[in-house]
C-alpha positions, 0 to 999 in steps of 0.5 A: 436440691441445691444448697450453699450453707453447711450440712450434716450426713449420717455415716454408719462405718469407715468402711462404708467407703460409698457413702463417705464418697458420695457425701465427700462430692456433694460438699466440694461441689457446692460451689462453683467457683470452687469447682471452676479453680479446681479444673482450670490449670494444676492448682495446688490443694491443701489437705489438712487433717487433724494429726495431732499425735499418733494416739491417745495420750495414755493408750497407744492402741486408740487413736480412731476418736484422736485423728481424722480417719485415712477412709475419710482424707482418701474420699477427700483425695480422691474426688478432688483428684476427679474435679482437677482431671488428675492435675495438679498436686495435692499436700495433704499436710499438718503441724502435729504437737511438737512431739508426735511421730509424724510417720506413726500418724500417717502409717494409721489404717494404712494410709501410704497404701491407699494413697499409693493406690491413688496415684496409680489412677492418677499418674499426672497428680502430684500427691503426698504428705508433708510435715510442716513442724520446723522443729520436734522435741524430746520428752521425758516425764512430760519435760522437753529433754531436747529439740531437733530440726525438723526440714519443715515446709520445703516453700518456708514460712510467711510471718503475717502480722494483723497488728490492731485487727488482731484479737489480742489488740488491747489484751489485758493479759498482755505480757502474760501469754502462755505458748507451747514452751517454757521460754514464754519471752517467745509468744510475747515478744509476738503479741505485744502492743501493734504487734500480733504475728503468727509464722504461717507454713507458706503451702497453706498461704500459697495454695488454691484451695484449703480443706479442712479435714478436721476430727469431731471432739471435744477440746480442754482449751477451747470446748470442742476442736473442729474447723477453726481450731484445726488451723493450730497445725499450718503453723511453723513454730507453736511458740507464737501461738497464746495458748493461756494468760498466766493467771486467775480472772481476778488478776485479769488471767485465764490459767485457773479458774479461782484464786487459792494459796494451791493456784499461787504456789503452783504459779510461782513453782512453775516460774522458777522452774522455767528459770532455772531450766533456761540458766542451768541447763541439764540439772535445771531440767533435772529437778524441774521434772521432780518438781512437775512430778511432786506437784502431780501428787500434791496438787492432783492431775491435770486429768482430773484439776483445771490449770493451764487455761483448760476450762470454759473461762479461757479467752486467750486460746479461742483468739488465737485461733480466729487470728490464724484463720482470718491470717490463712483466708486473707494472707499473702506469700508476701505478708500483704493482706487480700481485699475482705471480699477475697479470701480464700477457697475452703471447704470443710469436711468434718469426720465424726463417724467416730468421734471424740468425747471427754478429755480431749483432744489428746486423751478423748474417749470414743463416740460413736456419732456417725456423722460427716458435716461440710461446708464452705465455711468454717463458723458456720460449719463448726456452729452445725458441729456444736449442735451434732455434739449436744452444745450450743453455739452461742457458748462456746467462744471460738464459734461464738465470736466467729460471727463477729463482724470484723476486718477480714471476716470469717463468715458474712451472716449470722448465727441465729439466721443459720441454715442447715442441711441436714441429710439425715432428715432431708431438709434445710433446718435453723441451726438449733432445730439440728439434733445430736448425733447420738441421743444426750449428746458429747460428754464435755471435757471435765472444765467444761462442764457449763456446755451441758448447761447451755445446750 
């Protein structure tokens, strides 16, 4: 039948390439206009996965539930491969944390072979793997000990401003914003007053169609990362990027959930520590790693305690989020901003053959849910996402707010009049009526706890 709204499929194994295949065509066929710019000239196509880093954080050897799967990307390729009649090129790209091993992240489940395989069948297409970090980093003891450039996005950078439509207009945490580094006058020399820009890979910006590949799982600062949150990896430097506000919900922050002399001493420790790394370098950096390592056993793990704004009360990391992808829907190569009416192609793919459920999304433990969703729309596929994990959607911020009706909007409909296809029962169901994947549910991140409750 034909249907234009998301859908789930259920996916035993990876290497039930047939069925992965047959799911990945009925997803990017949806659309007709989709499929006319896919055969018409040598459009440019993005493929973005989740490559976050190579593997969990703490076990080298795991990385199926961390990352989205090569069989996965390779049926994504492969069919966008047919329906451009083998022109054009494909990037398959992402901006992993800024100290990931790139090449240790495309190596997994023999990726080059299978792609190199695809080329052969379609000589005429332009296909590789593109790093869009312009800078990586050294750690030790979780301490950046150096920065390297990295050659980044080969088309550069677009610096997109959405000013007073930005999330974060009026953001009473405004000069408090926590990045990916320590030298926080980064992120808010960018999210200041009519100020709100994002550095945005040029590919992303300029290509024809987006594909969100991204991995089913649970996410510290935001609930789950799926669609929406994938878009994290088009950006150039993460240091634009508001992870947290410094700070408990009483002084107006998001950094820990509750005021106590442990959350204060830990605050103004971390502070004179950035300090003293930026005016003493090399000692600095020294003693801040004995003290980040004394605080561990003091004030506990953040494995185990919430800080860093990783739990259900962050409102700074699920705006940033929906700015990046209002930016990549609506942007210009030139900074302008499209019409409302067009933005751009996109279509999502989610792998959740295996997924990722506790502490994620860089030490979650795996799930065997089986299921592939897709879908045009990022909202409205993240929102079928949460119920395949046993959530609500209305609980979680960064889908919640999706549906909002805004300047340059994600979705056009609502999430209570949501329809679903859903595969594994062949019919169109409302988005609560979608079961779980597996019987009970995800496991949430530990700071997460309340999703439970509300699904």
């Amino acid at each position: 039948m034909d249907f234009a709204g998301p859908r789930i499929g259920r996916i035993g194994s990876y290497d039930d390439t047939d069925a992965i295949g047959a799911f990945v065509r009925r997803a990017l066929t949806t659309s007709a206009s989709l499929q006319e710019t896919l055969g018409k000239g040598s459009p440019l196509v993005v493929v973005k996965p989740n490559w976050v880093q190579e593997s969990h954080e703490y076990i080298p050897d795991r990385w199926l539930p961390v990352i989205t799967h090569p069989a996965v990307i390779v049926a994504v390729v492969e069919t966008l491969a047919e329906l451009m009649d083998g022109r054009g090129e494909i990037c398959i790209c992402d901006a992993p944390h800024t100290y990931a091993n790139f090449d240790a992240i495309v190596a997994r489940g023999d990726l080059p072979g299978r792609l190199e395989r695809v080329r052969q069948r379609f000589p005429k297409l332009t296909l590789g793997t593109l790093d869009l970090r312009r800078e990586v980093w050294l750690r030790k003891e979780e301490v950046i000990v150096e920065r390297r450039q990295n050659g980044g996005d080969p088309r550069g950078y677009v610096a997109l401003n959405l000013s007073k439509d930005s999330l974060f207009y009026r953001h009473p945490g405004e000069g408090r914003f926590y990045g990916a580094d320590y030298e926080t006058e980064v992120v808010n020399s960018h999210h200041h007053g009519e100020t709100h820009e994002y550095l945005i890979a040029a590919t992303p910006v300029e290509c024809d169609v987006f594909v969100n590949v991204p991995k089913l799982k649970t996410h510290k600062k935001t609930g789950l990362t799926c669609s929406l949150k994938n878009l994290v990896g088009i950006n150039g430097d993460k240091n634009w990027l508001p992870h947290h506000t410094e700070g408990t919900p009483q002084r107006q922050g998001d950094e820990f959930p509750d005021e106590s002399w442990t959350r204060q001493l830990e605050l103004q420790t971390k502070r004179f520590g950035r300090k003293l790394m930026a005016n003493v370098p090399g000692v600095g950096n020294w003693v801040y790693r004995k003290m980040r390592n004394s605080g561990k056993k003091m004030l506990g793990d953040s494995e185990t305690v919430v800080r860093n704004g990783n739990w259900h009360g962050n409102d700074t990391c699920w705006r940033m989020a929906l700015d990046l992808n209002r930016a990549l829907l609506y942007g210009n190569r030139d900074s302008s901003w499209r019409e409302a009416d067009a933005a751009k192609h996109y279509v999502c793919i989610v792998d959740g053959i295996i997924g990722g459920q506790g502490n994620g999304p860089i030490a979650p433990d795996p799930i065997d849910a089986g299921v592939l969703i897709g879908g045009v729309n990022p909202a409205e596929v993240d929102a079928t996402a949460c119920r395949a994990m046993g959530f609500s959607p209305a609980g979680i911020p960064i889908v919640a707010n999706a549906f909002a009706s805004r300047r340059w909007p994600i979705v056009q409909g609502t999430l209570e009049s949501l329809r679903v296809f859903d595969e594994r029962i062949d019919d169109a169901v409302e988005i609560e009526q979608v079961e779980p994947a597996v019987p009970g549910g995800f496991v949430p991140h530990f700071g997460w706890q309340a999703l439970k409750q509300s699904a």
